[in-house]
N, C-alpha and C positions, 0 to 999 in steps of 0.2 A: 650433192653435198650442200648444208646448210651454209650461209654464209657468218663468217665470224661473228662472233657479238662486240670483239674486242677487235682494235683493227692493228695485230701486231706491226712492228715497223722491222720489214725486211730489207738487204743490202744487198742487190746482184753487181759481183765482180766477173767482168769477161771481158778479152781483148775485141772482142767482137759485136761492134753495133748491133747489126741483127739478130745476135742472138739475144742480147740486153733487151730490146724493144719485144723480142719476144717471150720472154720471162717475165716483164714489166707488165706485160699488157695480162697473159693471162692471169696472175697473179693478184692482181687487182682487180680480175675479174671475178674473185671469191673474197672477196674486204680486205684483203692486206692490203695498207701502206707501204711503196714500194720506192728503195732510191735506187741506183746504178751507179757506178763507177769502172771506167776503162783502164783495168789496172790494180794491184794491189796497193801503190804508192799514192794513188788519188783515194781506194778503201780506207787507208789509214786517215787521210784526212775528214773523210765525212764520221769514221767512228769518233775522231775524236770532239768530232762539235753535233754528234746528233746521237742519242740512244737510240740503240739497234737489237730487236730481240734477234734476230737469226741471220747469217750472214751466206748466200749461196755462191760460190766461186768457181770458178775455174782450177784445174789443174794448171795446162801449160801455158803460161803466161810470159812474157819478154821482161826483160829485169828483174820481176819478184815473182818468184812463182806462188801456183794455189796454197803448198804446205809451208812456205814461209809466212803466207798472211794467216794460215791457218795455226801456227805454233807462238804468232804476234798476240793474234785475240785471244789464243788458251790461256796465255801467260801474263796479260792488261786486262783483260774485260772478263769479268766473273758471270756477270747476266747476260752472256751471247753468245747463242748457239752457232755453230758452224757447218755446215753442209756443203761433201766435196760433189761436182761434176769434172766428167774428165770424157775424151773420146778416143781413151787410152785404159779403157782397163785392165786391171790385173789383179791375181789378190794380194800380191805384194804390195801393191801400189798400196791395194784399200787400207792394208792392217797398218801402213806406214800413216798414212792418214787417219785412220782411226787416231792408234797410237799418241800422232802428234794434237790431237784433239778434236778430231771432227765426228761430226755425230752418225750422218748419212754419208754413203760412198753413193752417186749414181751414175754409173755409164750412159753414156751416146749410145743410139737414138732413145730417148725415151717417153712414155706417153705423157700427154697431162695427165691423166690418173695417178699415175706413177710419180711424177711430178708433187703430185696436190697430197699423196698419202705421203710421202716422205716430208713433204713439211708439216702435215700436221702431226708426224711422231716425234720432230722436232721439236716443237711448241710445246708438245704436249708435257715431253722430259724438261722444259724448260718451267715451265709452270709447277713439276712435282718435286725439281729442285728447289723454287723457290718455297711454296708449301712446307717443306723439309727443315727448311732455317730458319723460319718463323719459329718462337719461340712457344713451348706449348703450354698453353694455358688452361688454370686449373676449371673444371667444369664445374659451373656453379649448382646449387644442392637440388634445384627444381629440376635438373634436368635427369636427376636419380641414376646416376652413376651410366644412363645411355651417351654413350660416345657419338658424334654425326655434326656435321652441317648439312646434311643431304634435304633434299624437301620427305624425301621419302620418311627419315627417321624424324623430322617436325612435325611429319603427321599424324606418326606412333605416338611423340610426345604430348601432343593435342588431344589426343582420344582418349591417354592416362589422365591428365585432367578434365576431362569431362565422364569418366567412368569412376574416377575417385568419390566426385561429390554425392555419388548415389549409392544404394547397395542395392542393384541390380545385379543379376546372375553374370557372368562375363564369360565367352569362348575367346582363347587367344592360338590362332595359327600361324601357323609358319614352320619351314623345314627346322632341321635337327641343325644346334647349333647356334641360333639367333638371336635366341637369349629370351625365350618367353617367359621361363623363370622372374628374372630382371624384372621384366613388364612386370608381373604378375605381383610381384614385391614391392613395387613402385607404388601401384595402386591402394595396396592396403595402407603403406607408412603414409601416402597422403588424403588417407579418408576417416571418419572420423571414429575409425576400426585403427586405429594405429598404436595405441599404447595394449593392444590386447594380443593373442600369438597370430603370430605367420606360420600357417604347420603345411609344407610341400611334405606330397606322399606321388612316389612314381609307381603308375599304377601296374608299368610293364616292371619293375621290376620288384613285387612279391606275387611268390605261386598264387595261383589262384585259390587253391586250398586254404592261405592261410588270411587272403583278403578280406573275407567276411570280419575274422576275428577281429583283425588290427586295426579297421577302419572303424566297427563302430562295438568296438570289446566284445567281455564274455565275463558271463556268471559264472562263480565257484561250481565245480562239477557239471558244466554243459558239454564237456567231452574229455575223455580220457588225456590227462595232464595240466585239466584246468584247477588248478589246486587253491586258486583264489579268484575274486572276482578282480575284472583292471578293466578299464577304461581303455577304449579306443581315440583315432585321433581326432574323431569329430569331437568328442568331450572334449579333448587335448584344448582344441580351436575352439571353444566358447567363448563368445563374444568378440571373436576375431575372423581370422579367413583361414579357408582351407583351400589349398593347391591342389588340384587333383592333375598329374601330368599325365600324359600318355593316357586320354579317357579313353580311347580309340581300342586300349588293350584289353578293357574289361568283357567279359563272358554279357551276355544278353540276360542271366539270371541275375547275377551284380549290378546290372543296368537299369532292372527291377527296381529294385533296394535305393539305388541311389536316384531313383525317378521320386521314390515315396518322400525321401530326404529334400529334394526340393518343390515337392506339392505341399509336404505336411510340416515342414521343421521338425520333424520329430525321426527319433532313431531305434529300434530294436536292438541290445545286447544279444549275442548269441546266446541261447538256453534262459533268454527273459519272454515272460508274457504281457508285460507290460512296455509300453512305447515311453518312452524319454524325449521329453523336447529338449532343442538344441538352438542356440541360436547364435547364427555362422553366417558368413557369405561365403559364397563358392564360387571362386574361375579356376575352371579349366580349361587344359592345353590339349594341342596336338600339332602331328606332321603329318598325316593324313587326311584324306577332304571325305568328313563325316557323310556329306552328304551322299558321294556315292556308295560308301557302304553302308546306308541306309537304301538305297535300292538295290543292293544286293541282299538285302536282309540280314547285314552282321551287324549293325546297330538299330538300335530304336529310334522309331521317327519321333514317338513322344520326349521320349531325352533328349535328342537333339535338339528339337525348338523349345526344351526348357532351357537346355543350359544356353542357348545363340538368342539369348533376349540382346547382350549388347557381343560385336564381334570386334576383336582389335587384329589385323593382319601384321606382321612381320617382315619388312623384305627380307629377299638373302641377301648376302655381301656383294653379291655379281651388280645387283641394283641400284647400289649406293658406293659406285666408284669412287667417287669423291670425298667418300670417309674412311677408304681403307689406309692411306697416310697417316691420317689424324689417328688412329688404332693402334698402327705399327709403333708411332711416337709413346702413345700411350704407356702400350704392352713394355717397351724399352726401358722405358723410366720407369716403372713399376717394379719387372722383373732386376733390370741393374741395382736399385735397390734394396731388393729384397735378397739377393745372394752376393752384392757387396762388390761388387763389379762396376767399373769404368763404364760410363754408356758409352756405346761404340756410335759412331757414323753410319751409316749404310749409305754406300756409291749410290750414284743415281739412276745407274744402269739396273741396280738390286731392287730398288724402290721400283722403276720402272715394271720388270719382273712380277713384285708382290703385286703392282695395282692392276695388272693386267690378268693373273692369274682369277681362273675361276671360282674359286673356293666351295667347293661343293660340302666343304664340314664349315662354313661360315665362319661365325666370329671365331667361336670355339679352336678351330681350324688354328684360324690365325693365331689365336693368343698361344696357343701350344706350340707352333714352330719360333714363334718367337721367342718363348722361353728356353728351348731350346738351343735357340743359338744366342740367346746371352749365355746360356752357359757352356754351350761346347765349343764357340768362335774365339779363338788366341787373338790378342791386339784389341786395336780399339778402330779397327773398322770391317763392314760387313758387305761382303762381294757377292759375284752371281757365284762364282766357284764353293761359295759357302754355304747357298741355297739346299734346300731336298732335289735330290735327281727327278724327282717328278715334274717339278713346275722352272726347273734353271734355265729351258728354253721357252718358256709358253710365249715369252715375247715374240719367238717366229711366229704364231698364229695370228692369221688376219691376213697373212703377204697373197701376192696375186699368188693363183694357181696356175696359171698360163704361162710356168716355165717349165724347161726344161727338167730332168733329172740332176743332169751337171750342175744349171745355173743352182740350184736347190744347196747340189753338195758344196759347190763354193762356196757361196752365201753362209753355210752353215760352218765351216770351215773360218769362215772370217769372221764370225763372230764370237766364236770358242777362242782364238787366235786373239783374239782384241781383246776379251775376257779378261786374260792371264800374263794380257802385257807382252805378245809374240812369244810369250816360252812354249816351246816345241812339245820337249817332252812332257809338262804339263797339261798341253793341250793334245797329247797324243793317248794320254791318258784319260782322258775324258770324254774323247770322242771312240776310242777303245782301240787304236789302231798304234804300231808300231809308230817310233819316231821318223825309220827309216819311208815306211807307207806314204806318212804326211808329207816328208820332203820329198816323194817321189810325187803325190796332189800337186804340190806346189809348182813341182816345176813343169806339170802337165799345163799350166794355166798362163 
């Protein structure tokens, strides 16, 4: 484990010296800043003269117990997480804890590993809290409607201005979902092709039959139904850019065609004998890696290193954690807007959820569930129970795998339970099991 960049300032409360010294010492031995306190009634004094990101406690303690200091700082301190230990567990105990505001439950014995991953899921929700109440700010026009602070998406937007100022041929990659579109638009409105058309053509979605035609037209009578001559969309895009999405999907005879189009500038009507010059820039996209079906012989290698004079990559979403917040915000305020709707909250447990989630449909993904639940979610706030069934636990992935089956099912149990605020049959219903089932779990524990 890397050591912090930021030396959060943590609080261990324990009645017990050595265990303090022992908390203290590893703890700062990965950059936290570390105070101690014997006691909950000596805790309340350092919180109240020192900020404290994250507070680790004690359960049973002599005078103030752990969920008394734990329901002190829910309800005084907005910026500081809480984290129970206890050498008492139960899952009653945890949901109770949960409930009363604590982030992490950890039982006695447990490892530094275990130790070090549960504070940093601490931090980490505390950091996407804070992120969350930031106010969001409107993106200014250079950044062409791409969302990010990530380096990754700075480097997208660095590549759109330095492919703008040129008309160089462009490939732009990345999975489905990413937004190569976007890109691709970016670049023409800031090049000196921008007052002329933007014409995207998805090349997977016309038959192949009918791609010749509509890409570079057809003369009156060049086949049964041609009743006049029309212009295709490379005419369309004169003097401007053509989108070719999904190159990846055209036939090797189309590939042809559209090799001559970027050797020659020039284009054949279907049923013409004469060549039309055209003068266009061409980026094209895809979600496939040309290159290997270029050894396997479903693309041409000559098209390929026409159209990959310049390449702009795409990360997915999974790569740019740190801007799926800033999206979610986005998608909110967009969406509330546009259907006249309250923007709603989303818990922090929920946000947690979305940034952890892999998003394998990317942005796309996201802006769709999120519109979604601005318009199916009642009230004006958004929980994990409000999530898609698919991704409302991905927060379990990552925990160690060197437990039990049991610890697993508790674990899971207390988190669905802590969800829904300890309602039973809420949570009986989620995890798919009778109410009577759960209270018979519970009292197994």
């Amino acid at each position: 484990m890397k050591n912090t960049t930021k030396k959060e300032q943590i609080l261990v409360v324990d009645d017990s010296p050595d265990t303090l010294e022992l908390l203290q010492r590893n703890l700062e031995s990965k950059g936290y800043r570390v105070l101690t306190a014997l006691g909950a009634v000596e805790a309340i004094k350092v919180l109240e003269s020192v900020p404290i990101d994250l507070v680790i406690t004690d359960l049973k303690m002599p005078e103030v117990d752990g969920l008394s200091l734990v329901r002190h700082i829910h309800e005084n301190y907005k910026n500081t997480e809480v984290m129970m230990i206890t050498g008492y567990p139960s899952i009653e105990g945890a949901v109770e804890a949960v409930k009363t505001g604590a982030e992490e439950y950890l039982a006695k014995p447990f490892t530094d590993e275990e130790l070090f991953a549960s504070v940093r899921r601490v931090l980490e929700k505390l950091r996407i809290s804070r992120v969350a109440e930031k106010p969001l700010q409107p993106s200014p026009e250079s950044r062409h409607g791409l969302i990010g602070e990530s380096e990754a998406i700075r480097k997208v937007l660095r590549a759109i201005e330095k492919a703008a100022s040129n008309l160089a041929t462009i490939l732009i990659t990345g999975e489905s979902g990413t937004g190569k579109e976007l890109v691709a638009r970016a670049i023409h409105y800031r090049s000196p092709r921008a007052s002329s058309p933007f014409v995207p053509i998805n090349c997977g979605g016309i038959p192949e039959s009918l791609l010749e035609s509509e890409l570079f037209g057809y003369i009156k009578g060049a086949f049964t139904g041609a009743v006049e001559t029309r212009a295709g969309f490379f005419q369309t895009a004169e003097g401007g850019t053509i989108f070719l999405d999904e190159i990846s999907e055209t036939s090797l005879t189309m590939q042809v065609k559209l090799l001559r189009v970027l050797q020659d500038k020039e284009i054949f009507l279907v049923g013409a004998r004469q060549s039309q010059k055209v003068d266009i820039r061409i980026i094209a996209a895809t979600n496939k890696d040309l290159l290997a079906l270029v050894k396997k012989d479903e693309f041409r290698e000559d098209l390929y290193y026409r159209l990959n004079v310049i390449t702009i990559d795409i990360p997915p979403l999974r790569e740019r954690e740190e801007d799926i917040l800033l999206l979610v915000k986005n998608f909110s305020t967009k969406f509330a807007k546009e259907f006249g709707k309250t923007l709603p909250r989303f818990s922090d447990k929920a946000l947690q959820v979305l940034k952890s989630y892999d998003w394998p449909g990317n942005v796309r993904e996201l802006e769709n569930i999120i519109q979604r639940l601005i318009i199916m979610t009642e009230g004006d706030s958004i929980g994990i129970p409000d999530l898609p069934s698919l991704m409302r636990f991905s927060a379990l992935q990552g925990v160690s795998p060197n437990r039990t089956l049991a610890e697993v099912e508790a674990e899971h149990i207390r988190i669905v339970l802590a969800s829904v605020d300890g309602n039973k049959t809420r949570a009986g219903k989620i995890l798919g099991i009778t109410r009577k089932t759960l209270r018979d779990k519970l009292s197994k524990r």
